[in-house]
Structure formats: structure tokens, C-alpha cells
Residue, then its C-alpha position, 0 to 999 in steps of 0.5 A: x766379649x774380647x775386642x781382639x780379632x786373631x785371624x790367620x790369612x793365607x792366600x792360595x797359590x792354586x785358585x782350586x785349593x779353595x774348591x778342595x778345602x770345601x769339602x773336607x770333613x776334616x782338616x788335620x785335628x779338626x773336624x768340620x761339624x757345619x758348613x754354609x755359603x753366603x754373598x756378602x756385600x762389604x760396603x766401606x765408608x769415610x768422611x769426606x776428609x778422609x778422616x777414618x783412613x787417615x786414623x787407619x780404621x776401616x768401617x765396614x757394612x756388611x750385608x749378608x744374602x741380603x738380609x734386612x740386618x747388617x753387621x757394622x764394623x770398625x777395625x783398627x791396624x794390628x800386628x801380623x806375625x806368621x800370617x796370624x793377624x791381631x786387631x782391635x775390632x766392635x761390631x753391631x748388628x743393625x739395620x743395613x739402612x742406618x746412617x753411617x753418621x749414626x753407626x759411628x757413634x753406637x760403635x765408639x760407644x761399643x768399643x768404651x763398653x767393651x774395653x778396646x780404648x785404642x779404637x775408642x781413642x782412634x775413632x774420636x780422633x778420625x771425627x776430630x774435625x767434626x766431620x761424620x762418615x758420608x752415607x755413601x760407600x766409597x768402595x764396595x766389595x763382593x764375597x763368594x764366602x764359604x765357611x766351614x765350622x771347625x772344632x777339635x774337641x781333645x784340645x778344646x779348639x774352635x775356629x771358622x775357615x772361611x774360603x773367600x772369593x772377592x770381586x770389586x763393584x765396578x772393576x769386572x776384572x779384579x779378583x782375589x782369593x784368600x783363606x781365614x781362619x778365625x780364632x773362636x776358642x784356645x789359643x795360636x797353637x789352634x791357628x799354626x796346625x790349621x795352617x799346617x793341615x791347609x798347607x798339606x792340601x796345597x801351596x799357599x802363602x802368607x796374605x799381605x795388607x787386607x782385602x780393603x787395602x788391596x783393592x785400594x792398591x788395585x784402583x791406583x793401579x789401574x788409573x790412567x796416568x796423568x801427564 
């Protein structure tokens, strides 16, 4: 299993690009062989030193139309080229009760058995002062998610396209918008003709940090100066 993420991430110009994405039967050399949405409540949590953000590692619960399981996950920075990101990530699926303080553990173990030795090294040195993630999130976000499966069999290509939505817990006015194409099988050359088919339906541009990153942004925005 490949502890690598490759993702391509644009944002639309067009709000209604992601409507006109959705119910696409094909989408350049790729047909769409299923589509589904979903609400997810992406959780985010630290230590109260702020340990993981400083190690710049994001550690995520993911809770999916509120099914008992959640997907747990740990990412580090990567490298984003053209749009196309490139990050060590594990994840777990878990009971979205678990402690945080628990699943630290079981993904640092991942990371070891799955050969991502950046995550490993990044993650003991985020709890190198003993400090644990607290149980409760510090920022949660909303996603209006939809995916469609995308396969070009004559070129052996699999990916996902994901049309998101995003609201922040607590902020009513904040909104974001993006489109992922996560890599499932072949290579960048699958990536660059789904940008190039997207980008024939409707203007969109290269997306900048990630969605934890731009609500961070947001919540300094918007906080009262002090004087």
C-alpha cells in the first residue's frame, strides 16, 4: 500500500462549475462508471502545545454521513507542482469514538509498516514533549462531497473527482470550493488530461495550501484586532 497521496486540486472560478461537473458521463478520456455523495465532518486535532501544526502535520477524523467508523488520518507537507499535490499520508479506519491520544499511536505505527519513515520521524518529534492530541477538536469542517469514479481503460487509468463544498463549524459565512482528482491507478499523465477535460467545462485555477490551511487563514481574518 503506497503512503504517497498524489491529488490534483483546482478551484473553480464558476461556483456552478462543480454542478455541471456532476453529472458528466464522461469527462475527456475517462468514463464516470459511479458516482455517490456524502456529508463528512472533518474533525482536526493537536496537542495542546500545538505540537502537530508545528511538526506541520495535519490529523484528521473523518466521519462520513455519520457512520459509527471513521477514517483517521495523518498527513504531512508535500510538494505541489502544476496543481498536483504530493504528501506522505496513513490512515485507519476506527471507531470515530476513539481517543485522538490512542490514534496517534496506532498511525505512527502505520506509517513504520507502511514504509513513510518522513511521517514516522515528524510525528515523534510533534509528541517529543510528551504531550498527546487533546480529545477535542480545535477546527471542524463541513463537506457537501460529491464523487464520481473515473476509469479510462485503454490507458489503464483510475481516478476519483471529488466536487466539494466546504463550510466551517461556527463560521456561517465562510465558504470554499474545490476539485480533487485523486490518483488511483497510472500515472501524472492521467492527472494532466483530467485537468485538461475540467478546464473545458470551465475556468478554474490551481488551489493554494489546503482546505485546514485556508480556514486557519480565514479564522485570523476574521478576528477582532487587538489595539
Amino acid at each position: 500500500m503506497s503512503a504517497i497521496e498524489r491529488e490534483l486540486k483546482l478551484t473553480p472560478v464558476d461556483p456552478e462549475l462543480l454542478d455541471r461537473l456532476g453529472v458528466l458521463a464522461h469527462l475527456g478520456p475517462f468514463a464516470v462508471t459511479g458516482r455517490h455523495r456524502e456529508l463528512q465532518i472533518n474533525s482536526f486535532f493537536d496537542t495542546k502545545s500545538g505540537g502537530l501544526r508545528r511538526a506541520r502535520l495535519g490529523f484528521r477524523r473523518r466521519v462520513i454521513d455519520r457512520r459509527p467508523n471513521a477514517i483517521w488520518t495523518v498527513k504531512a507537507e508535500g510538494d505541489l507542482v502544476r496543481g498536483i499535490a504530493s504528501r506522505p499520508e496513513v490512515e485507519v479506519h476506527l471507531s470515530r469514538l476513539m481517543a485522538p491520544a490512542l490514534v496517534i499511536g496506532l498511525l505512527r505505527q502505520a506509517a513504520r509498516e507502511r514504509g513513510a519513515p518522513v511521517l514516522t520521524e515528524h510525528i515523534g518529534d510533534a509528541l517529543s514533549d510528551g504531550l498527546l492530541p487533546l480529545p477535542k477538536p480545535f477546527l471542524e469542517l463541513e463537506t457537501d462531497r460529491w464523487v464520481l469514479d473515473l476509469e479510462a481503460a485503454e490507458q489503464g487509468w483510475q481516478a476519483e473527482l471529488a466536487l466539494d463544498r466546504v463550510g466551517l463549524l461556527g463560521h456561517a459565512r465562510y465558504e470554499d470550493r474545490e476539485i480533487e482528482v485523486e490518483l488511483k491507478r497510472g500515472d501524472d499523465a492521467a492527472l494532466d488530461a483530467a485537468r485538461a477535460a475540467i478546464e473545458a467545462e470551465g475556468e478554474v485555477r490551481e488551489s493554494h495550501g489546503s482546505k485546514l490551511s485556508r480556514a486557519l487563514d480565514y479564522i485570523d481574518r476574521s478576528a477582532p484586532s487587538s489595539r
